[in-house]
C-alpha positions in Angstrom: 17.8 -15.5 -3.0 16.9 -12.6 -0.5 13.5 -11.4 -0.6 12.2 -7.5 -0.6 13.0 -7.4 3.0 16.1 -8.9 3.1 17.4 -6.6 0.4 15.8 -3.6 2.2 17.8 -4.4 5.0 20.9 -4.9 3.4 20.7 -1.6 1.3 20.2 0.2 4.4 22.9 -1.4 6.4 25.4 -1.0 3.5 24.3 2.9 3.1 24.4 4.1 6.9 28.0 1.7 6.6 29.4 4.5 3.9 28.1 7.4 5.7 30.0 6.3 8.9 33.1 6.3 6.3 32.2 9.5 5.2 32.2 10.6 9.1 35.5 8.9 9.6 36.8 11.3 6.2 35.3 14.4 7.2 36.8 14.3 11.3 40.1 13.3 9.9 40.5 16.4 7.0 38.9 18.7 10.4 36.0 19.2 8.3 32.5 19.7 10.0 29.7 19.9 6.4 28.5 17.2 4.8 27.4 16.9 1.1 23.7 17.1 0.5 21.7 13.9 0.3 21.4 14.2 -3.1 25.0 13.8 -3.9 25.6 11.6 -1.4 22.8 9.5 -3.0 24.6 9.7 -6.0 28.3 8.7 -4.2 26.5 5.6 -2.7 24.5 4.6 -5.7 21.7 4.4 -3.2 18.2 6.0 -3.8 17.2 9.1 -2.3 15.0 8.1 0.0 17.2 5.5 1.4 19.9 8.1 2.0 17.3 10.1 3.8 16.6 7.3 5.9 19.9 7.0 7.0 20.5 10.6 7.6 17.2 10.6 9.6 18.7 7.6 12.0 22.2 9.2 12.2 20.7 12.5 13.3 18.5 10.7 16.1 21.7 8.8 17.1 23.5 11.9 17.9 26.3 11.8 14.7 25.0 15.0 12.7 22.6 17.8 12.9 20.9 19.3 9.9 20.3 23.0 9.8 17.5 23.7 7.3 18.5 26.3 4.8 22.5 25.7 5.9 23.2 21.8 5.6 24.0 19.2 7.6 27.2 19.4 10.3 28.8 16.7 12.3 27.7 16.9 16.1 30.6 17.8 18.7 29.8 14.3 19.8 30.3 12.4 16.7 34.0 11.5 17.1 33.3 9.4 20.4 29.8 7.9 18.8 32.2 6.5 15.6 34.4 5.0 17.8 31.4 2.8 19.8 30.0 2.2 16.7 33.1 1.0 15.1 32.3 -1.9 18.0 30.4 -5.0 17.1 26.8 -4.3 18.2 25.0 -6.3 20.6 21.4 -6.6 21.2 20.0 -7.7 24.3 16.4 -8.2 24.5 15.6 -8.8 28.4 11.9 -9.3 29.7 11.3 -5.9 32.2 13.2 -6.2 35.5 13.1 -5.2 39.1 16.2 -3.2 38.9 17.3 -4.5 41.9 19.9 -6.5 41.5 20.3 -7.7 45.0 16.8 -9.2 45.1 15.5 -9.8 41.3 17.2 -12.7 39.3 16.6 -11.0 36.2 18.5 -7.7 37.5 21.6 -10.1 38.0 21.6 -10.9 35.2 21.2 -8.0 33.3 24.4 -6.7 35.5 26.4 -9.3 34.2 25.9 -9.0 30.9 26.4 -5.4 31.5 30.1 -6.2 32.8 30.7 -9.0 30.6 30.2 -6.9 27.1 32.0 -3.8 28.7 34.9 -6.6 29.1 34.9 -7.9 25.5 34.3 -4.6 23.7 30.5 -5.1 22.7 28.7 -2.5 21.9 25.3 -3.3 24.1 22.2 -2.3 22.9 19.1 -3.0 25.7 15.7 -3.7 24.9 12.9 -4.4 27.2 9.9 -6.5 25.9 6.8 -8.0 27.2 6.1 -11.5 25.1 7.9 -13.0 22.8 6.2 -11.8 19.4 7.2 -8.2 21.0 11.0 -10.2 20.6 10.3 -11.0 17.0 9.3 -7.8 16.2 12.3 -6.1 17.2 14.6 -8.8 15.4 12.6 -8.0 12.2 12.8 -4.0 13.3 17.0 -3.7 14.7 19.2 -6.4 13.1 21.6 -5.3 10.3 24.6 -7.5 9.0 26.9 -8.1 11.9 24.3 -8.0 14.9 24.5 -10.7 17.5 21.8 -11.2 19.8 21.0 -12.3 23.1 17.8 -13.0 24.8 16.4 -13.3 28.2 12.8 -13.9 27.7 10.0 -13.1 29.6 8.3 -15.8 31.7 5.4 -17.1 29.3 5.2 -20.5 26.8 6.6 -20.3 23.8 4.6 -21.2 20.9 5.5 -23.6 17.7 5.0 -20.6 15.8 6.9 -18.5 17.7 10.0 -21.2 17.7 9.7 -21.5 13.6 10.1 -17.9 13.4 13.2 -17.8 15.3 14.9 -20.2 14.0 15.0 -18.5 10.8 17.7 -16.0 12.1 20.3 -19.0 12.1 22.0 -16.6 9.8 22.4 -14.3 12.9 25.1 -15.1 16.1 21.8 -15.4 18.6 21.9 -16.9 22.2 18.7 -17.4 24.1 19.0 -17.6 28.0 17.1 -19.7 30.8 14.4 -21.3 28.4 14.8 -24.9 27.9 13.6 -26.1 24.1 14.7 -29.6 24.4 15.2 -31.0 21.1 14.7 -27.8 19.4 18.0 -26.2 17.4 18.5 -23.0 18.6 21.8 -21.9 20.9 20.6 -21.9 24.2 22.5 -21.4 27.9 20.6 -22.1 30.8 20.9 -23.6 34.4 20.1 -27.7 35.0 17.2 -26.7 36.6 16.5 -30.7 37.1 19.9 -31.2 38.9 19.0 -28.0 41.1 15.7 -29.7 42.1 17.7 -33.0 42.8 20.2 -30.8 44.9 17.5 -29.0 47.2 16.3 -32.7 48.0 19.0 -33.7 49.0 19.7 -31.1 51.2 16.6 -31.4 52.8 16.4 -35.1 53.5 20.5 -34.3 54.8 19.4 -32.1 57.4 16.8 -34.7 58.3 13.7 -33.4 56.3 10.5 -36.2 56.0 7.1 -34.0 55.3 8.7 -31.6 52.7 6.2 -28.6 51.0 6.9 -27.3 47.3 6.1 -24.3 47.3 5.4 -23.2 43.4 5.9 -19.8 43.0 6.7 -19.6 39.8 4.3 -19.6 36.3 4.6 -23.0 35.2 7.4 -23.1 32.6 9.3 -26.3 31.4 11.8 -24.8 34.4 9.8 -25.0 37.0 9.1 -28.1 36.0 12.5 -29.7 35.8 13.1 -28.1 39.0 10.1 -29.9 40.3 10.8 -33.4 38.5 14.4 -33.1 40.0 13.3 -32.9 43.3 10.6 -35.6 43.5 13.4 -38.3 41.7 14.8 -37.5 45.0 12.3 -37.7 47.4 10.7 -40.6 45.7 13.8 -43.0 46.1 13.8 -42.0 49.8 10.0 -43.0 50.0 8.8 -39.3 50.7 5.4 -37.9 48.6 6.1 -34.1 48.9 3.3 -31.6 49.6 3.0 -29.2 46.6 1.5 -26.1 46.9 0.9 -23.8 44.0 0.9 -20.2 44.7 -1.1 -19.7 41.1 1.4 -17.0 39.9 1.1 -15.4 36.3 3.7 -13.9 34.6 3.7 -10.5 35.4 2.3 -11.5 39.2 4.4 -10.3 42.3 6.6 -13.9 43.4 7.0 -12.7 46.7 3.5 -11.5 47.9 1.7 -14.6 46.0 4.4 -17.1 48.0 3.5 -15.0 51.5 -0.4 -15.2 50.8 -0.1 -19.0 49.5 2.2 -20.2 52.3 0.4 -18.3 55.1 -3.2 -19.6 54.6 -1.6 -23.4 54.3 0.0 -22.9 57.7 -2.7 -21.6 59.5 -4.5 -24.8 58.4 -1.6 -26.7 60.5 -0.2 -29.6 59.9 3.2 -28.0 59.7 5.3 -29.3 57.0 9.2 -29.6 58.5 10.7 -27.8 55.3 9.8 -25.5 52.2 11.5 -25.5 49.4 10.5 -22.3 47.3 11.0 -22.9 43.7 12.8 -19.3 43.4 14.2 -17.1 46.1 11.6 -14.1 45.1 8.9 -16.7 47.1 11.7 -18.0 49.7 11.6 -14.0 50.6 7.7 -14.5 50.9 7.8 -18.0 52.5 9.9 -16.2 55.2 7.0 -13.4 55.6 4.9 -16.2 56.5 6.7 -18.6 58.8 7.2 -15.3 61.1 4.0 -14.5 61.1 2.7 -17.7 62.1 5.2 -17.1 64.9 7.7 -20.0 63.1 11.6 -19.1 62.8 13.0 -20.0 59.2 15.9 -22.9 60.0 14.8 -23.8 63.8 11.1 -24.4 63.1 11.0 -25.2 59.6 13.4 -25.9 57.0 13.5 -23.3 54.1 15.5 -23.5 50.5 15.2 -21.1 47.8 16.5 -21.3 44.3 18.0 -18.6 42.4 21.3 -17.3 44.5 20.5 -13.6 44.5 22.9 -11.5 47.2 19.9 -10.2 49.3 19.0 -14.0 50.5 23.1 -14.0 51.7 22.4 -10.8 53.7 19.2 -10.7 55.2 18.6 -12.5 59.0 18.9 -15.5 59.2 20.4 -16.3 55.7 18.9 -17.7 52.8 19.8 -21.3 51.8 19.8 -21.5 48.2 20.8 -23.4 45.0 23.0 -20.7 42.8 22.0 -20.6 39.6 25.5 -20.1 37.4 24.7 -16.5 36.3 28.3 -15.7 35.6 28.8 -19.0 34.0 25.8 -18.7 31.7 26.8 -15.1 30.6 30.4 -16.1 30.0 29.1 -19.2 28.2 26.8 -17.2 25.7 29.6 -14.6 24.8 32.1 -17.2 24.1 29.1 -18.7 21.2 28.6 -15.4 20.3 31.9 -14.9 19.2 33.2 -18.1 17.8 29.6 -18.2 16.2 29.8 -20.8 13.5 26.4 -20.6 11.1 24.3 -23.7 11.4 25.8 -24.9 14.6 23.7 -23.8 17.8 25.0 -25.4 21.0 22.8 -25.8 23.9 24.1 -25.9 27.5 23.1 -26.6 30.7 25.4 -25.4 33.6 24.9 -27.0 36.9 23.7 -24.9 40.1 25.1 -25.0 43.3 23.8 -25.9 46.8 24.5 -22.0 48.9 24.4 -23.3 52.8 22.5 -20.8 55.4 20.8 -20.4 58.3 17.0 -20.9 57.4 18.3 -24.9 56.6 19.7 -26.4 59.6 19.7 -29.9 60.8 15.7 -30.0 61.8 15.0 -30.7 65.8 11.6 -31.6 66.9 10.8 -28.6 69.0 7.5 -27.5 71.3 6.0 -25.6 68.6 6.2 -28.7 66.0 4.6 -31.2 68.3 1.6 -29.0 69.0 0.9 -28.2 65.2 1.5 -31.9 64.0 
């Protein structure tokens, strides 16, 4: 049985549903006037006020425009709005971003869902929020029957309360992105971020790495900490104890300028460690900063790997090595769950990252600089 809410919702979602119709009517006889709300009320068998409602949120969305002591008249734009709205809606809620695609994971991201619902005819609705009860709100606020919903969250824990709350949309097609829940049922894509800890080892100890730093720049997530457990499996069967070094970032903290003020105090303590590997490439870009100031060149000095794959680590001098995170798999992954949704089944995936060669990791040579630091 619904409760209040539920039947709120549905009354309003069925009534804006019959005034679209009565959109479709009107632009197909050429008309331009619509009834009053009062006999609409009466046509929908709907009560006033929830006609007025409606009316209200058609007007703000740009279908009609009411002209007090004339009526209400379709807006010259109304034709083109039916026809996106006539597409299945999709909401996105996305923790703020950069907007810098090149540089900020969570700008990549957002680009590719971008293309990927342009492709498949969704009808993308963006909203930015803060913490995850902000999320919850705006399920509670948007979702009418027929909404799907994906969500890249912002980078904070996510509480038991939080996770009961969720899960009672399992009536709703909804994909969360890059937030691991373990045994928890809800659909979930993300990248192994274990395997890509396990792949930046490997790297490193390839290219001849033996006093390796972890630099954590990253608030400390159940990612960062697969990453992290996948890297010391690694080291630990090739009897290396990694140096960790946490930059103490929070979630709305600057990656880049935490990971250049971290990295730089540790090496002017000396003791140079041979390699770095930055947990994401937002403090890889600040590790960098710091080798050069310290007069150290990133991949003939000391070893550095970042983690993420963004385009700007490809293009800056020298390159960024890098595990990829799957971006284009993970958005192509959650669209096809999205629409071969099936209620009471939520997959969860983890796509595997790939190791992204460059300069700043080649095979390490003990050099002048090294033997007077260590």
């Amino acid at each position: 049985m619904m409760n209040a809410k539920s039947d709120n919702t549905t009354l309003f979602a069925e009534t804006r549903n019959y005034m679209l119709k009565k959109i479709a009517e009107l632009l197909a006889a050429g008309e331009k006037k619509l009834p009053t709300e009062r006999e609409l009320a009466e046509e929908v068998v709907a009560s006033y006020a929830t006609v007025r409602l409606v009316m209200k949120q058609l007007e703000t969305e740009g279908f009609i425009r009411r002209i007090r002591g004339s009526g209400t008249y379709l807006e010259p734009e109304a034709e083109a709005l039916l026809r996106q709205s006539s597409m299945r809606r999709l909401w996105y809620f996305r923790s703020p971003d950069a907007d810098q695609p090149e540089r900020d994971y969570g700008s990549w991201m957002r680009g590719e869902i971008r293309r990927s619902a342009a492709a498949r005819n969704w009808n993308l609705m963006e909203e930015v929020v803060f913490t995850h009860d902000e999320f919850l709100t705006g399920l509670s606020q948007r979702l009418t029957p027929g909404d799907a919903v994906l969500y890249l969250p912002p980078t904070e824990p996510i509480s038991v309360r939080q996770l009961g709350e969720l899960s009672r949309y399992d009536s709703f097609p909804l994909v969360v992105l890059d937030l691991e829940f373990g045994d928890v049922s809800i659909a979930n894509v993300t990248s192994d971020n274990r395997r890509g800890g396990m792949l930046a080892a490997r790297q490193l100890l390839k290219n001849g790495s033996r006093t390796p730093l972890v630099l954590l720049c990253e608030p400390h997530l159940k990612q960062l900490r697969s990453r992290l457990q996948g890297f010391c499996e690694i080291t630990e069967i090739a009897g290396i104890t990694p140096e960790l070094l946490d930059c103490g970032v929070s979630v709305n903290d600057d990656r880049e300028e935490f990971a250049y003020r971290a990295l730089l105090g540790r090496l002017k303590r000396g003791s140079l460690p041979d390699a770095v590997f930055a947990i994401s490439d937002s403090g890889a870009f600040g590790a960098l900063r710091a080798m050069r100031e310290c007069g150290l060149e990133p991949g003939r000095d000391v070893g550095l790997i970042g983690f993420d794959g963004v385009s700007a680590g490809r293009k800056m001098t020298p390159s960024l090595a890098t595990i990829a995170q799957p971006v284009a798999g993970i958005c192509r992954t959650a669209f096809d769950i999205l629409e071969k949704w099936v209620p009471g089944r939520r997959p969860q995936y983890q796509l595997s990252p790939e190791f992204c060669p460059g300069e700043t990791l080649l095979p390490l040579q003990v050099n002048c600089k090294q033997e007077v630091l260590l």
